[in-house]
C-alpha atoms as one frame of an Amber mdcrd trajectory, in Angstrom:
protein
-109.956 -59.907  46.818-109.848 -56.727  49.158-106.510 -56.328  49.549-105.690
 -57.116  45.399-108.007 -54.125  45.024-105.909 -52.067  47.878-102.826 -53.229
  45.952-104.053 -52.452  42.392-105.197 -48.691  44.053-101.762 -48.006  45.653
 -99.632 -49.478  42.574-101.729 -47.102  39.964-101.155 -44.343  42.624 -97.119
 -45.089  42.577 -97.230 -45.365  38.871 -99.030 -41.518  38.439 -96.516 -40.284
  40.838 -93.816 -41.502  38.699 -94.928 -40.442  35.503 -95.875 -37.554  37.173
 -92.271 -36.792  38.319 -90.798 -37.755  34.562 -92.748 -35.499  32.706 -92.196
 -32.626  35.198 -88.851 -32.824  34.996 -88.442 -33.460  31.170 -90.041 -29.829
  31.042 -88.233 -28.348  33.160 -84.781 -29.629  31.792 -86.701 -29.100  27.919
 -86.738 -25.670  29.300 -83.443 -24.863  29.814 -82.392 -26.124  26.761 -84.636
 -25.076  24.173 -83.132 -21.621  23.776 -79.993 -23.022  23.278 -81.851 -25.122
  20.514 -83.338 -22.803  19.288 -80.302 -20.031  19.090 -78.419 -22.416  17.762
 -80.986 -23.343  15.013 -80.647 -27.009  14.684 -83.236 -28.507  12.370 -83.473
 -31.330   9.678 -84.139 -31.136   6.130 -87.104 -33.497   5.003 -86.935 -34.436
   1.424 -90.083 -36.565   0.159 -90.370 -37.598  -3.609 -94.131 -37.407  -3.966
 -93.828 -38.957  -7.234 -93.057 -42.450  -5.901 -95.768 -41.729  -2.648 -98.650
 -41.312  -5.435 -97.017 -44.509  -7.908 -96.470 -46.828  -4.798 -99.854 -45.733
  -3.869-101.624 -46.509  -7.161 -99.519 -49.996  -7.289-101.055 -50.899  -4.375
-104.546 -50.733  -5.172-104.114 -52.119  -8.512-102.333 -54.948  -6.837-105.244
 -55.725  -4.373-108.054 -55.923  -7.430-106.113 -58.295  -9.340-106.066 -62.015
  -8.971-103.051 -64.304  -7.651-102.196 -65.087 -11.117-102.246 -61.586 -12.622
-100.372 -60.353  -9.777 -97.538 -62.923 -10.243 -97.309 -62.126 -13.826 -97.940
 -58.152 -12.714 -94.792 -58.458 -10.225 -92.696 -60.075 -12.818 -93.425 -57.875
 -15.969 -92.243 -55.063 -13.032 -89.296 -56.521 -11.995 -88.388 -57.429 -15.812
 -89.314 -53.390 -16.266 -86.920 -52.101 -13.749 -84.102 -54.377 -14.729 -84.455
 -52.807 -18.604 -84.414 -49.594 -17.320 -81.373 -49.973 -14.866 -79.239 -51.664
 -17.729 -80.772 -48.709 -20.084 -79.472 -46.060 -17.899 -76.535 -47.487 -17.048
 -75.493 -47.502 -21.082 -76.699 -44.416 -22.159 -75.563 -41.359 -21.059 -78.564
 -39.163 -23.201 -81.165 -40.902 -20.682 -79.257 -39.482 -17.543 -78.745 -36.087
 -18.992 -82.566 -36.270 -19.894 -83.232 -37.449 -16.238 -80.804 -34.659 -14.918
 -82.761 -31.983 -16.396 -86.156 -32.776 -15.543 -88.484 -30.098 -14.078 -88.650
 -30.284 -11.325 -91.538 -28.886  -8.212 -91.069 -28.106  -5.204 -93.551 -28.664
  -2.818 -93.470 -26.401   0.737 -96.266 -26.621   3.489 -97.084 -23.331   5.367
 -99.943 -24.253   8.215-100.908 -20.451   9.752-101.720 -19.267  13.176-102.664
 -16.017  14.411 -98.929 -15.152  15.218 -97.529 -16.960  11.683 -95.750 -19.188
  13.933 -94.382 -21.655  10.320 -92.520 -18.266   9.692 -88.662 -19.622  10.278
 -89.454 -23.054   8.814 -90.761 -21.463   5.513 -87.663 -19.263   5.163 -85.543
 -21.978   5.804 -86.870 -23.933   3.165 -87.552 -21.345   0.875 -83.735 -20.406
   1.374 -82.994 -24.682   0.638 -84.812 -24.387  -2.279 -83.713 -21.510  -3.717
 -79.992 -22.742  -3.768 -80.914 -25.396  -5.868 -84.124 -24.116  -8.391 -83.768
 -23.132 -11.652 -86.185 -20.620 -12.654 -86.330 -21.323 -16.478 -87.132 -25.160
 -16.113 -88.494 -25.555 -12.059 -91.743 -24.336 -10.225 -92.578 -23.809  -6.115
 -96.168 -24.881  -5.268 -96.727 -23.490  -1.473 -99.861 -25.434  -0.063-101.368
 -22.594   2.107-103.592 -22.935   5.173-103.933 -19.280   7.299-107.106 -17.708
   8.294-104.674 -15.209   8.728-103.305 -13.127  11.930-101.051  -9.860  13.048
-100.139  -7.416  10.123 -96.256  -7.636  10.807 -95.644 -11.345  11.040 -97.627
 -12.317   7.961 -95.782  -9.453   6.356 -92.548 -11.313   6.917 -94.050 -14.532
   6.019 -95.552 -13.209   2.577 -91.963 -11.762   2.073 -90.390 -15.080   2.256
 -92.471 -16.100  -0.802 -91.608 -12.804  -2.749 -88.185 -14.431  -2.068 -88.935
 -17.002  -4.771 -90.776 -14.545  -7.017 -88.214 -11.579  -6.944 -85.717 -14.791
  -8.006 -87.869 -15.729 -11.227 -89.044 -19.066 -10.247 -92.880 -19.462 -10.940
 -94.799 -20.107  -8.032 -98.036 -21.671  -7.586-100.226 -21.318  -4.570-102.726
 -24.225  -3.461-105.413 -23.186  -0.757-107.604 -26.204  -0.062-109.560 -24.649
   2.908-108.799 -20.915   3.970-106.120 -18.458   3.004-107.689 -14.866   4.624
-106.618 -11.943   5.704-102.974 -12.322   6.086-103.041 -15.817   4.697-104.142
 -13.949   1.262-101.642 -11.734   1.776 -99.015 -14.805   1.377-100.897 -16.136
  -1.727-101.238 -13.346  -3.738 -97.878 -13.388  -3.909 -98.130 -16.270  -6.307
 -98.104 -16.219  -9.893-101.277 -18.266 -10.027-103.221 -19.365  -6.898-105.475
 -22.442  -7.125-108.448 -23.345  -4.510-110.991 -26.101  -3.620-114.421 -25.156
  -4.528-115.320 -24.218  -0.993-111.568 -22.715   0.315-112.515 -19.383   2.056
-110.559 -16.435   0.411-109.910 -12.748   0.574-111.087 -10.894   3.808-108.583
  -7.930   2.684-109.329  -5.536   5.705-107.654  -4.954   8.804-109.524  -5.296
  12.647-108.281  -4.047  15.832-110.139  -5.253  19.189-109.401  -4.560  23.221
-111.387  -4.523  26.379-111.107  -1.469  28.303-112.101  -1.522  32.296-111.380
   2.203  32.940-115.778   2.486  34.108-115.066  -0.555  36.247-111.475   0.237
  38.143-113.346   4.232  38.404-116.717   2.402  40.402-114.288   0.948  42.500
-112.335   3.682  43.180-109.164   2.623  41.466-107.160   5.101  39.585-104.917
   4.259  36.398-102.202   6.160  35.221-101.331   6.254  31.816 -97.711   8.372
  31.330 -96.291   8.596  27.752 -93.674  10.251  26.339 -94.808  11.582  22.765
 -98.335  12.461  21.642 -99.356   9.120  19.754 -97.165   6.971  22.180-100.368
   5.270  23.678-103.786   6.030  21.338-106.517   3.285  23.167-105.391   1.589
  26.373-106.913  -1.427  28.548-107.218   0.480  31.771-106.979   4.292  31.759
-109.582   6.454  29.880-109.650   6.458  25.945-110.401   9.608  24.086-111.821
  10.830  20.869-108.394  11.828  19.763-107.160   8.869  20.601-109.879   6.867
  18.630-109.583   8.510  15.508-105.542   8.136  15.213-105.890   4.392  16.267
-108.769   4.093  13.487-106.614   6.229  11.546-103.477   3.965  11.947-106.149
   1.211  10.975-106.999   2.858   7.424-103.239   3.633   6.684-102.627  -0.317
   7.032-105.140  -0.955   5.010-104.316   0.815   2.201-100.987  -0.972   2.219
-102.174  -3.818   2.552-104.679  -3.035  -0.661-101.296  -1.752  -2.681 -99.419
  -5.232  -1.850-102.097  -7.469  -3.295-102.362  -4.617  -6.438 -98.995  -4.461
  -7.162 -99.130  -8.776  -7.269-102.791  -9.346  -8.744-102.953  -5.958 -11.278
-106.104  -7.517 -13.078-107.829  -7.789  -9.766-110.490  -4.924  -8.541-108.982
  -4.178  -5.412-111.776  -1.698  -4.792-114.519  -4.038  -4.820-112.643  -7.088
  -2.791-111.343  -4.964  -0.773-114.085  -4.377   2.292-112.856  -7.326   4.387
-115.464 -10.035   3.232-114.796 -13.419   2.059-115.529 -15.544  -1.002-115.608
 -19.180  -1.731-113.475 -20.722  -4.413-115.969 -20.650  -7.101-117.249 -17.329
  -6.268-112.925 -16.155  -5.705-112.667 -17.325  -9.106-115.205 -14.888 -10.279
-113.851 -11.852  -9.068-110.386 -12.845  -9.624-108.853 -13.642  -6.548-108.061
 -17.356  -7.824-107.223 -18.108 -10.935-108.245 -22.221 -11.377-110.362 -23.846
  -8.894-109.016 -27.419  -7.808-107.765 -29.099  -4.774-104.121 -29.354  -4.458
-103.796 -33.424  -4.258-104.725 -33.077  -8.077-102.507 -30.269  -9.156 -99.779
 -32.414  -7.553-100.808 -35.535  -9.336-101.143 -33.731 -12.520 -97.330 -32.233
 -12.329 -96.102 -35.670 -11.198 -96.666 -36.258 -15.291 -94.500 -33.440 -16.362
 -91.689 -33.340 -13.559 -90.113 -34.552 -10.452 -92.438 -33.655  -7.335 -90.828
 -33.417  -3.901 -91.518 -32.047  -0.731 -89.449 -30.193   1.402 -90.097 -29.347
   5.015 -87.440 -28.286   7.685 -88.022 -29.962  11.240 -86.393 -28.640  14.536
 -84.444 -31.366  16.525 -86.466 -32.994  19.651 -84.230 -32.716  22.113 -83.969
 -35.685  24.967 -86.524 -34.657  27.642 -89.020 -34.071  24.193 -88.503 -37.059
  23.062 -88.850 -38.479  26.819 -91.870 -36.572  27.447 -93.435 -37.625  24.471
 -92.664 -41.082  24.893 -94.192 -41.026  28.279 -97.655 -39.336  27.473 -98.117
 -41.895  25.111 -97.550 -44.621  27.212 -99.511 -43.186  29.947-102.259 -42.249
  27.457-102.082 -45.921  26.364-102.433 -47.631  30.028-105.437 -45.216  30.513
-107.462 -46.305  27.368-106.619 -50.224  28.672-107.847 -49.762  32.372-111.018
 -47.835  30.793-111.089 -50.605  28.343-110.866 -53.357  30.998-113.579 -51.660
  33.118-115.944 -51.337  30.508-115.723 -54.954  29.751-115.981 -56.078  33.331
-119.213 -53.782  33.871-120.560 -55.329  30.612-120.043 -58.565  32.013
């Protein structure tokens, strides 16, 4: 029994090592290669018709409530259905045309963080839709999720979605939890914004925060140099000594941002009082919709639902390439995060017992 346990301790130790090893050098090799991914900007378009992911899903449920008779006669009706409709299309011509012409919505996913990091996949599927939309017949719904981040990379990101305006397709934002700050920003860009009752909106201010250690590198006799080369090159800085001067143009800088951000969300939301949202708090949907930073409140599942009965409904998402060692890497932490929960597993039990 002592030396299965010795062999069990030494094996698990080998194993470690090994995965150790794999992973280490799937990031490393990952490494070298992903700015050659990257500069090369492979990527796949996803296409997803949420119009059969919503009818597949209500078939299935009505499928488990019914008996083993109704579903027989269910799946049959169906099948006689589809067969009507194939031999329908195939005949006339009108139908297709009618088919061809559907609206139809696009559906694109933007998921924030403080550096607006779903920047390049939005404009590359902004730019795949916008080869294809037609703006007297077709909509854009962008479901939005930012608490919101730096001023000049949720300025690019909001001008991806004045892409689609400036090219006259409607476009509908959906905000189910938060769209702040710079995640506003991209909304009110829509032609009509819809939230959940309790999405957090607005927050239309601007904040600038940094530590500065000049009182504790001076108590221990540590000097900081701070040498610039034009006046407002460096206002505030970490380690050297801030001044008054240099407050009030930082804070200064901080105003003049503001105000552009309070003329972007004017020029796109004219009925809205910019003055009063405009002191960097935040409202909930039912209190947005008050003060007209929303214009509907409801979640975006059933705006979705609801279009599926006037148009086509499909998603579109670009996704970079995993390269090998990715793919490798991933494979391995799953398997190693799988052999963990079993020994855990396993020892539980036998303690138990």
């Amino acid at each position: 029994m002592e030396f299965l346990t010795e062999y069990g301790l030494f094996l698990a130790k080998v194993v470690t090592f090994v995965v150790a090893a794999i992973i280490l050098a799937s990031v490393i090799f990952s490494a070298t290669q992903r700015d050659r991914s990257d500069h090369e900007g492979e990527g796949e378009l996803k296409i997803r018709k949420l119009n059969d992911q919503y009818r597949k899903l209500k078939e299935s449920i009505q499928s488990r409530l019914m008996s083993d008779a109704e579903h027989k006669a269910w799946q049959k009706q169906k099948k006689k259905e589809e067969k009507a409709e194939k031999k329908s299309a195939k005949q006339d011509k009108t139908a297709e045309e009618e088919k061809a012409s559907k609206p139809r919505i696009y559906v694109i996913d933007f998921d924030g963080d403080i550096k607006a990091s779903d920047t390049d996949t939005l404009r590359r599927s902004v730019s795949a839709v916008l080869s294809v939309a037609n703006p007297e017949t077709d909509e854009v719904v962008v479901r939005l999720e930012s608490g919101g981040g730096l001023v000049h990379a949720y300025g690019l990101a909001a001008a991806q979605l004045d892409r689609i305006r400036s090219k006259g397709v409607p476009l509908t934002a959906c905000v189910d939890k938060v769209a702040a700050s710079g995640g506003y920003m991209m909304a009110c860009v829509a032609d009509k914004i819809i939230a959940s009752p309790f999405a957090v909106l607005g927050s239309i201010g601007v904040v600038a925060q940094l530590p500065n250690f000049h009182r504790f590198l001076q108590k221990n006799d540590v000097d900081f140099e701070v040498l610039t080369a034009g006046e407002h090159k460096r206002t505030l800085t970490v380690f050297g000594e801030n001044t008054e001067k240099g407050r009030q143009k930082f804070l200064a800088d901080l105003e003049d941002t503001h105000g552009l951000f309070k003329e972007y969300v004017s020029e796109r939301r004219p009925a809205l009082d910019i003055q009063a949202v405009a002191n960097g708090d935040i409202w909930f949907g039912k209190r947005a919709l008050e003060v007209k930073l929303i214009d509907d409140i409801k979640t975006s599942d059933e705006y979705l639902i609801e279009a599926c009965d006037r148009g086509e409904v499909v998603s579109v998402s670009f996704q970079s390439k995993r390269t090998l060692p990715e793919r490798l890497g991933l494979a391995t932490s799953a398997a190693l995060e799988h052999t963990v929960w079993r020994v855990l597993s396993a020892f539980r039990n036998q303690k138990i017992q």
